[in-house]
Structures are given as C-alpha cells and as structure tokens.
Backbone bond lengths (Angstrom), bond angles and torsions (degrees), N, CA, C in turn:
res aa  C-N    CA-C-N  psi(-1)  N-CA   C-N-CA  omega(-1)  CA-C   N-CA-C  phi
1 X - - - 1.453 - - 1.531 110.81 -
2 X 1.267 123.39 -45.89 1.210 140.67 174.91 1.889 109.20 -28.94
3 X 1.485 100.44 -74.63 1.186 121.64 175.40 1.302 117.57 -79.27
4 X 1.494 124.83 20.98 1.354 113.89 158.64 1.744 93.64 -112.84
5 X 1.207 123.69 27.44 1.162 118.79 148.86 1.217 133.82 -155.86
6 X 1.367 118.90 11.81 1.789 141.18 139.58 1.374 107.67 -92.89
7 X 1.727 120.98 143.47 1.038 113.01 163.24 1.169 128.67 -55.35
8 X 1.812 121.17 -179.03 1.751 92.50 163.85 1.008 121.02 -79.96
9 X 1.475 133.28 -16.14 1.401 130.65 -167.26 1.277 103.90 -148.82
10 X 1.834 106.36 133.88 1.237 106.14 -173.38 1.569 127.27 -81.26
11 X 1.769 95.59 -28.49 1.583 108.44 154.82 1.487 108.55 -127.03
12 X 1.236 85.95 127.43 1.832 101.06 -164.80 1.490 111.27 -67.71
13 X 1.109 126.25 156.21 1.580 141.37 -177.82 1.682 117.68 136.43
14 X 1.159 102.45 -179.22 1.577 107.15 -169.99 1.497 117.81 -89.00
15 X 1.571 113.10 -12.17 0.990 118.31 178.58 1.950 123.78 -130.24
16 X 1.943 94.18 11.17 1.386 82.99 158.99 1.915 120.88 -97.08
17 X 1.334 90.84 -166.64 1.726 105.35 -169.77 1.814 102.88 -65.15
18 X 1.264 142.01 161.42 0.887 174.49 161.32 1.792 93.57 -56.84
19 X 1.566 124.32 135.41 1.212 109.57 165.67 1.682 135.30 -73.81
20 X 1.400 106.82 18.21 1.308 103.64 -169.65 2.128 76.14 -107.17
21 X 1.308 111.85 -76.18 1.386 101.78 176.08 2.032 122.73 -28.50
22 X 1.261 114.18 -30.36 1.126 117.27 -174.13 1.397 103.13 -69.60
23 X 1.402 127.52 -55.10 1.094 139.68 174.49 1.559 115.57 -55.49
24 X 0.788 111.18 -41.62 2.047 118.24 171.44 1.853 94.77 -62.45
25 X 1.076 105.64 -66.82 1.797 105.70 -172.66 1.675 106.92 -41.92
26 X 1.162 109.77 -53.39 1.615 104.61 -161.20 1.745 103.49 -90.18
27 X 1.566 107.19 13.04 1.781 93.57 162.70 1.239 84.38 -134.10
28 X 1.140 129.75 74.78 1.526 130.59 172.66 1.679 96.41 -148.20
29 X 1.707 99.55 118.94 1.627 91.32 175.78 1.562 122.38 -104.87
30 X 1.059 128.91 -146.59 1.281 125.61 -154.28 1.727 105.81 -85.79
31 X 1.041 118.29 -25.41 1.887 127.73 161.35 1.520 88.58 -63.83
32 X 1.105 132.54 -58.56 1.987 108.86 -156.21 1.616 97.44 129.79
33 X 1.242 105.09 -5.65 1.744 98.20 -175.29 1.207 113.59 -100.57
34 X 1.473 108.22 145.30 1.618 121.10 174.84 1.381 93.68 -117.78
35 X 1.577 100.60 126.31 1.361 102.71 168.46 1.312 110.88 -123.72
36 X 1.448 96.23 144.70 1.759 112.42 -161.14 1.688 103.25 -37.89
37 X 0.986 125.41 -68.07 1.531 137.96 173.42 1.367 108.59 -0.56
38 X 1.245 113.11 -70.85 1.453 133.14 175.11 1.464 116.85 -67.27
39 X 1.179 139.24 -25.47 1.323 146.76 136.79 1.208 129.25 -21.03
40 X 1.786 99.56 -66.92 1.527 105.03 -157.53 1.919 88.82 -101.33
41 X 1.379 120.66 -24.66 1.796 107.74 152.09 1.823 120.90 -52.31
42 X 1.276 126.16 -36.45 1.168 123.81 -179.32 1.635 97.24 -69.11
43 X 1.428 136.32 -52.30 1.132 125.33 -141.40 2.230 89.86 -104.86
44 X 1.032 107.92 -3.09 1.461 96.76 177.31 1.705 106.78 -83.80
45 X 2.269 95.82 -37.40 1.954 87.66 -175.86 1.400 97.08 -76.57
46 X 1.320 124.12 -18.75 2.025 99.36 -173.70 1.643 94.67 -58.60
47 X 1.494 118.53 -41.36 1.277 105.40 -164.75 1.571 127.66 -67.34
48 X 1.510 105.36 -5.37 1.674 129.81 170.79 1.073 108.14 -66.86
49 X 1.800 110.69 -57.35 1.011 105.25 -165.23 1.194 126.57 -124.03
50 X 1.462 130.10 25.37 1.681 140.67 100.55 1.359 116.28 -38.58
51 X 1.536 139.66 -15.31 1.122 136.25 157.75 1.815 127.68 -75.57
52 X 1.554 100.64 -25.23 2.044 123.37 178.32 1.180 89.02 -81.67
53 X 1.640 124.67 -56.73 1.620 110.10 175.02 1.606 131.76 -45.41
54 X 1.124 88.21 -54.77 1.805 105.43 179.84 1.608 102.83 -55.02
55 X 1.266 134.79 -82.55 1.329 138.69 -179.88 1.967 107.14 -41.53
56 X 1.501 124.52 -23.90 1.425 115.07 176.89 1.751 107.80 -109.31
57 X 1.167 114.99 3.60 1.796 112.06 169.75 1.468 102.17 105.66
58 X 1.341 132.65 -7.77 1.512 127.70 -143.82 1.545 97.23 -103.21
59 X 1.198 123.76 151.56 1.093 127.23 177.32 1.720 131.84 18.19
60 X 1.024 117.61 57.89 1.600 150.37 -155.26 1.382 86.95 -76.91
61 X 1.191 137.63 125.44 1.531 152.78 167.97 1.806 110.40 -53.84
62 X 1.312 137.39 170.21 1.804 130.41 -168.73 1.572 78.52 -137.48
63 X 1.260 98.95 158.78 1.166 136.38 175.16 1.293 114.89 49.58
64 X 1.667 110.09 -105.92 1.698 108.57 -178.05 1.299 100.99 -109.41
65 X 1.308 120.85 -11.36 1.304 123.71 -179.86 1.500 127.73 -70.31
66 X 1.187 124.34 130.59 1.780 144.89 -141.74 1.465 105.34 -84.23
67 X 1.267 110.77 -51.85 1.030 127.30 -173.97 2.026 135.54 -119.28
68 X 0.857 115.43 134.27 1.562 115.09 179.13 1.713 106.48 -86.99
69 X 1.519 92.14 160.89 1.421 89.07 176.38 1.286 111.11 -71.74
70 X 1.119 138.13 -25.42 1.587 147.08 -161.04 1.469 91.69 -77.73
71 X 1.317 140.10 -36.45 1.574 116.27 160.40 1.342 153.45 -70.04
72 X 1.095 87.02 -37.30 1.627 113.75 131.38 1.370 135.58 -15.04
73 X 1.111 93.60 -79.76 1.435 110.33 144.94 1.406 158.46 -9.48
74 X 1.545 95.44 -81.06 1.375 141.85 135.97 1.189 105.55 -16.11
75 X 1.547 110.41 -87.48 1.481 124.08 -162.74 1.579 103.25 -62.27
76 X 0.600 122.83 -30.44 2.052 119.67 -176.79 1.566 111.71 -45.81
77 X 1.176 108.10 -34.81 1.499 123.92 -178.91 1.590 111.67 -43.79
78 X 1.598 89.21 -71.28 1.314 109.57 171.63 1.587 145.46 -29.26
79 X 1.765 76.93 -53.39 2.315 117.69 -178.69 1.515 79.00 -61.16
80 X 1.642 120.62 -76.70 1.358 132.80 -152.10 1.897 110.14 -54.24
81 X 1.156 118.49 -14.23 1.856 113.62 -165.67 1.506 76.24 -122.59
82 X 1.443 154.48 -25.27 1.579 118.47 -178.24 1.705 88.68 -85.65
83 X 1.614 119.25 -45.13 1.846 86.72 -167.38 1.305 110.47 -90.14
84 X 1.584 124.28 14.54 1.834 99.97 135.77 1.561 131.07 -99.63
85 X 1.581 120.90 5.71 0.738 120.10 161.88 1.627 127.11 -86.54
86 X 1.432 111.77 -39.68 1.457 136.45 -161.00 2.101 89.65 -96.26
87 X 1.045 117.14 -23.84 1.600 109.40 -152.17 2.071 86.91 -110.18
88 X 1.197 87.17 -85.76 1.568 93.95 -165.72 1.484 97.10 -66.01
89 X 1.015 132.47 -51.74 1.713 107.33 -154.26 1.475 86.55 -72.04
90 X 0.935 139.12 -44.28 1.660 135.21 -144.55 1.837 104.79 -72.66
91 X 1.976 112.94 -36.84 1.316 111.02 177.27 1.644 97.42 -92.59
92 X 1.524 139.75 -11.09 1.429 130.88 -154.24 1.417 101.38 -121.02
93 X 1.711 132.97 14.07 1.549 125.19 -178.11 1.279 105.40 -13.00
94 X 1.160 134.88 -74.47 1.883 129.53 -156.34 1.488 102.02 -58.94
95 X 1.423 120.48 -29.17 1.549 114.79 -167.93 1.113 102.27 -76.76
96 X 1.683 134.15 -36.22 1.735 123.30 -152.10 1.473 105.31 -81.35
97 X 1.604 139.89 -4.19 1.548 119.65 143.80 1.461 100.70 -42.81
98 X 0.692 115.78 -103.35 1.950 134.78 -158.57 1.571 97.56 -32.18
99 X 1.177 130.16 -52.07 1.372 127.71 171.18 1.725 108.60 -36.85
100 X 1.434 94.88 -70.08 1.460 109.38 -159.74 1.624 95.19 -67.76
101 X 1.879 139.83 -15.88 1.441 102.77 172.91 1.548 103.47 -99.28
102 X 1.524 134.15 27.67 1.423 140.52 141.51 1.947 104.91 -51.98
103 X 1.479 123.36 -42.48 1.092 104.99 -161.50 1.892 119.79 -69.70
104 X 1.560 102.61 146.94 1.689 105.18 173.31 1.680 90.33 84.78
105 X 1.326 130.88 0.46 1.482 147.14 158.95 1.633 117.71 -45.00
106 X 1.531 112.44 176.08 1.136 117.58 170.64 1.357 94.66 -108.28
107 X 1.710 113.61 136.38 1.599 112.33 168.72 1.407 136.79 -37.82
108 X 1.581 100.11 -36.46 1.401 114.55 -171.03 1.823 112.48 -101.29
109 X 1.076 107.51 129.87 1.680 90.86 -176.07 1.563 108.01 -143.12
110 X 1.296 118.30 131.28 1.796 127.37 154.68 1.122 137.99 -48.94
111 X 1.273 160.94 156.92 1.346 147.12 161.15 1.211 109.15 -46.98
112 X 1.362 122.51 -44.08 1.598 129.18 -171.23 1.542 106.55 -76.23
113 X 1.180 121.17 -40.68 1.619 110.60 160.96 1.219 120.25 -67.03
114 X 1.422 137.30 -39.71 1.393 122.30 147.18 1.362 160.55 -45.93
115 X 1.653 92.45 -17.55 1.323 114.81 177.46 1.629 91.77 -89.45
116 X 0.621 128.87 -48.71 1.985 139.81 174.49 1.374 86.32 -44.18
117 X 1.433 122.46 -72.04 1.397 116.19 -163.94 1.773 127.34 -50.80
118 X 0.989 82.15 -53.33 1.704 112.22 -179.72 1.727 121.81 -75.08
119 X 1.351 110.84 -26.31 1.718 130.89 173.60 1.183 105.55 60.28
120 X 1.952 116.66 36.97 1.166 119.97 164.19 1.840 114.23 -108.32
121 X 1.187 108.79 174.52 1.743 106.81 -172.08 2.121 94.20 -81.56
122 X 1.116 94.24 165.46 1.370 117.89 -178.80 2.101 106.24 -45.55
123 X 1.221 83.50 -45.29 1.924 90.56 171.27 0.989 137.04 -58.81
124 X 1.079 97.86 -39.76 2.033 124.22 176.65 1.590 92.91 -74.34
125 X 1.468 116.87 -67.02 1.511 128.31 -166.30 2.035 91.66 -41.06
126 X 1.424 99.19 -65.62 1.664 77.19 -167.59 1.128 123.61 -76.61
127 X 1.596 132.23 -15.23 1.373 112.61 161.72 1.466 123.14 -61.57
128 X 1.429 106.76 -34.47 1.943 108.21 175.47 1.424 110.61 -65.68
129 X 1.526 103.89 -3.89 1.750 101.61 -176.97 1.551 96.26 -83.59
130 X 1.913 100.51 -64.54 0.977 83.88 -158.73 1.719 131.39 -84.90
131 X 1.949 104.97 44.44 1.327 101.67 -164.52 1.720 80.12 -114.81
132 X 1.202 116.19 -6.30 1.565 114.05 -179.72 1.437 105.93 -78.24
133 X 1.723 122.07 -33.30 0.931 118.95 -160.32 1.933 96.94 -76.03
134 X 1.499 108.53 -47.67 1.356 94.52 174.53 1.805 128.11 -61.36
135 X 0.941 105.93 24.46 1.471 111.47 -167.92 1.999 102.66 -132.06
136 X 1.732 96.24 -13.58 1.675 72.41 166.61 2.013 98.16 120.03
137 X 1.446 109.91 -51.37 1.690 116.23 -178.48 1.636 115.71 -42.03
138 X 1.741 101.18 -65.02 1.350 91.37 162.99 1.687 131.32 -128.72
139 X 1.182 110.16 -169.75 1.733 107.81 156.68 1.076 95.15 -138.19
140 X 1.801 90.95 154.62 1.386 125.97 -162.24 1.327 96.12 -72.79
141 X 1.260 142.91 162.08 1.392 142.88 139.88 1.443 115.10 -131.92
142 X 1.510 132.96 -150.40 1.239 137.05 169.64 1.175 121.44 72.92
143 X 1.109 159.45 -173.24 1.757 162.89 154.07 1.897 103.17 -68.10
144 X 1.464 84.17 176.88 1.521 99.72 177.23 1.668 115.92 -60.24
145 X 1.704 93.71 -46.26 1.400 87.65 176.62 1.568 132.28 -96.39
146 X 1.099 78.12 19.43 1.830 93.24 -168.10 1.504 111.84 -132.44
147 X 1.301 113.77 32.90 1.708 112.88 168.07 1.442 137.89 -27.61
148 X 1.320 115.58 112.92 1.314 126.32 178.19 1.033 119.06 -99.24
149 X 1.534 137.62 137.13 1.669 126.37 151.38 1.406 114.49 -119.22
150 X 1.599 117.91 127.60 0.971 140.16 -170.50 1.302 120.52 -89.64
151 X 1.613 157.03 133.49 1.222 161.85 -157.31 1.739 87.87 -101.93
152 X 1.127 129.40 121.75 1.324 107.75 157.86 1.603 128.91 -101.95
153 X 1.333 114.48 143.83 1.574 124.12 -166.64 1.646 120.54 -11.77
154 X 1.336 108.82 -32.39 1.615 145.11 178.42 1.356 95.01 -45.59
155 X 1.273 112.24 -70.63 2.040 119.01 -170.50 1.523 95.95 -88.25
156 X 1.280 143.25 -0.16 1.593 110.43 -156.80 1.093 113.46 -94.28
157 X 2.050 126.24 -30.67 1.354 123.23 151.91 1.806 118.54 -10.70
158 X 1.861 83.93 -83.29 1.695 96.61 176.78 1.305 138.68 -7.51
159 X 2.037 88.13 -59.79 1.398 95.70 -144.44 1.850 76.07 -110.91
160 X 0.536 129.61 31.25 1.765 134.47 171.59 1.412 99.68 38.39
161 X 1.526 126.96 61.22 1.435 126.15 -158.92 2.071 78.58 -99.75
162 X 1.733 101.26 161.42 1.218 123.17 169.22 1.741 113.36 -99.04
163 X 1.351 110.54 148.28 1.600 91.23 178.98 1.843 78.72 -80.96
164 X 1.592 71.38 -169.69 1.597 115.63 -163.36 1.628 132.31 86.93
165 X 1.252 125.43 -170.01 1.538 135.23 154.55 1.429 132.35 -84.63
166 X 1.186 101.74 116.28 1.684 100.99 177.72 1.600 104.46 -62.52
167 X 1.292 90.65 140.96 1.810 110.78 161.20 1.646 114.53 -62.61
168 X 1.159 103.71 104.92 1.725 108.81 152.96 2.032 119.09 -45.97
C-alpha cells in the first residue's frame, strides 16, 4: 500500500535507500530515534507541497502514486528547522551557541575541528560533544582513538550542513 502511493525511491539510483527507509533516515536523530512527530510532519508538508505542485503543473506524481520524491524532499526542510528550532533550542538554551556555529559546516566533525569551531580547548570540545550527542545533534562514530561526531540527516537541512569530514 505504501508504495502504491510513495514512489519507490526518493532519490533515484541503484544504490540509494528505498523511500520508506529514506524517510526513517532523515527523521531519525542522533540517539537512533524516530519520533512519530517528525514522521507524520514530514509526510503531512510533502502532502502541502505535492499539493503547490499539483495546482501549478510542476512535478505531478505517475500513475497511482500521490506523491514525488521531490516533495518529499521539499518538506524535510521544514521537519528539520521546527525540531531544531521548536525541539532542541527551545529544551537545550546553553547548547544552541555551539549548535548554531555547526551551521554551513561539514557533517562530520573531530574534537579538533570543534575546538577550532567553537574556540574552546579539546575538554570543553568533548564534553559539549558529547552532551549534544545525548540530546539528539550528533552520533558518535569512528574508533576509540579516532572520535567522530556525526550531524544526522534530521538537523542538516536546518543547519545547511555539507556532507563530508571537516579538516583537522
């Protein structure tokens, strides 16, 4: 049922996600949780705005299917700037400096690029890391000795983050 009214893929190719997985990834934050909230906001604005399309000619959905991936899309923008505006800054005040100089960023970041970022010492950098990570901004990745923190898809609209790794 799903896919007789989402496409299958929200960005097409042989090696991206499926649109039901696509949609789990980009309301999934840095804990692993999707919370309904963000779900049924992603899939109410595609339906806004698969509706501005439909009424102006633009990207018109095929067959029985409701929606294009390009609204989809669209709407992520939206999900991603109310739950970092409305969610984290509103319960995390002390966190949204450090949040907000992540934005126009590289997704992926080191202690040592954070401490660069932030113009705090290496100590500060990883406890403010790792108090973001309990709050949702990032996940940890990398080895023991090689710590990573990751932006997940959730904030990167928002915060107009770039993929990749920042340079140390």
């Amino acid at each position: 049922l799903f896919y007789c009214i989402f496409p299958p893929q929200v960005d097409v190719g042989p090696n991206r996600p499926t649109s039901w997985e696509w949609i789990l990834s980009r309301t999934r934050d840095g804990m692993g949780h999707n919370a309904p909230r963000e779900l049924i906001h992603l899939l109410n604005r595609a339906r806004e705005v698969q509706l501005q399309n439909i009424d102006i000619g633009v990207n018109v959905p095929t067959g029985w299917q409701l929606f294009t991936g390009s609204a989809i899309k669209t709407a992520l923008l939206e999900v991603s700037t109310v739950r970092l505006e409305q969610t984290i800054y509103a319960e995390h005040p002390r966190l949204r400096r450090y949040v907000a100089l992540l934005e126009g960023e590289k997704a992926t970041q080191s202690v040592k690029t954070l401490s660069r970022l932030w113009g705090t010492d290496d100590a500060t950098s990883l406890s403010c890391a790792d108090e973001l990570v309990q709050v949702g901004i990032f996940e940890r990745t990398g080895s023991k000795q090689r710590v990573e923190y990751r932006v997940p898809f959730l904030y990167r609209p928002a915060l107009r983050l770039v993929m990749g790794k920042a340079e140390a």
